[in-house]
N, C-alpha and C positions, 0 to 999 in steps of 0.2 A: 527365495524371498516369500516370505508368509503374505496371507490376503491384507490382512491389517498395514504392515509394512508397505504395500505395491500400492494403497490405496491412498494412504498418508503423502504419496508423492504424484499425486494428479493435479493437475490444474483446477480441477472443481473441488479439491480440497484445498486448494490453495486460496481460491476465491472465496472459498465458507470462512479460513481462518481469517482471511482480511477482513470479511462483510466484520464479522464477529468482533472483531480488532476495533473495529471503527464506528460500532454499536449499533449498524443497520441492522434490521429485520428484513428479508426475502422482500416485504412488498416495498419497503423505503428502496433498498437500492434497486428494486427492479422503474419503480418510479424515475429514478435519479437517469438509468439508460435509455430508459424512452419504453420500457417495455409494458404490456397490456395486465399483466399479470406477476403476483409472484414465482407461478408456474416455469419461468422461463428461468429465474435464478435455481432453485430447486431441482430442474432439469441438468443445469452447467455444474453445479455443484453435486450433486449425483454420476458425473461425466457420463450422461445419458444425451448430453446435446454437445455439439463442438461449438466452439470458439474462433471466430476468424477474427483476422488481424486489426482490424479497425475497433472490432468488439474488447478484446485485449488493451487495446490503448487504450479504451473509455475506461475499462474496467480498472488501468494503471491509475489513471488522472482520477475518479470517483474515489478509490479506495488507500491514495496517497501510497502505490508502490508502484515501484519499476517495472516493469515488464518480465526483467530476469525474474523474479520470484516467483509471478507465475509457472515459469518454464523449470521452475528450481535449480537455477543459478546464479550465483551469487551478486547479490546486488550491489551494485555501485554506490559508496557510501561517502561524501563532500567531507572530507576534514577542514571543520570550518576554521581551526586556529591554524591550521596550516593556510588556509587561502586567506586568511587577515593579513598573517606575517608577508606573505607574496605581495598584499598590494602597499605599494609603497605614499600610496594617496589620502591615506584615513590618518591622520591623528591616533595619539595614543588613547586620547579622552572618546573620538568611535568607537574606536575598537573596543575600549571595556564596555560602553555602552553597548556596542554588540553582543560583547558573551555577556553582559549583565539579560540584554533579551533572550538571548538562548536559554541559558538559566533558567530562567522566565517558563519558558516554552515546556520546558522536562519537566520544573516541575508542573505543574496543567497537565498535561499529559499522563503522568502517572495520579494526577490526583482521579483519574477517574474512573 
């Protein structure tokens, strides 16, 4: 495995691609975790600092991914028109309004 390759699959690269994903800078999400400095995202994302487990969680909930991504395994991913059709309590008129919000939601998301 080349350096480039072995490096692309750490956890502190994993963390840069999300900050990045999610348009923080080092000090906005180091703010976000409680930490004193950008120094300490910089650090995790160099994997020059480890990551324990409580850190990882914050780091799922701040950066809107699972935990497996960090760890580079495959994330758990809600098929939301499969979990409409399962409930049997929504109207048909929710449910569009549902995937009309999702809709909604991707595009926002890509627009940015």
């Amino acid at each position: 495995m080349k350096k480039d390759e072995k490096r692309a699959n750490t956890i502190g690269s994993r963390v840069k691609e999300a900050r990045e994903s999610m348009g923080f800078s080092q000090a906005e999400l180091a703010e976000k975790l409680g930490f004193q400095s950008a120094t300490a995202i910089s650090l995790i994302e160099s994997d020059d600092r480890g990551i324990t487990a409580p850190l990882l969680q914050c780091l799922g909930e701040t950066l809107k991914r699972d935990i497996k991504y960090f760890l580079g395994q495959k994330e758990d991913v809600m098929d939301v028109q499969v979990a409409l059709r399962a409930d049997k309590d929504l109207s048909n008129e929710d449910k569009s309004a549902i995937e009309r919000f999702i809709e909604l939601a991707k595009q926002k998301k890509n627009a940015r």
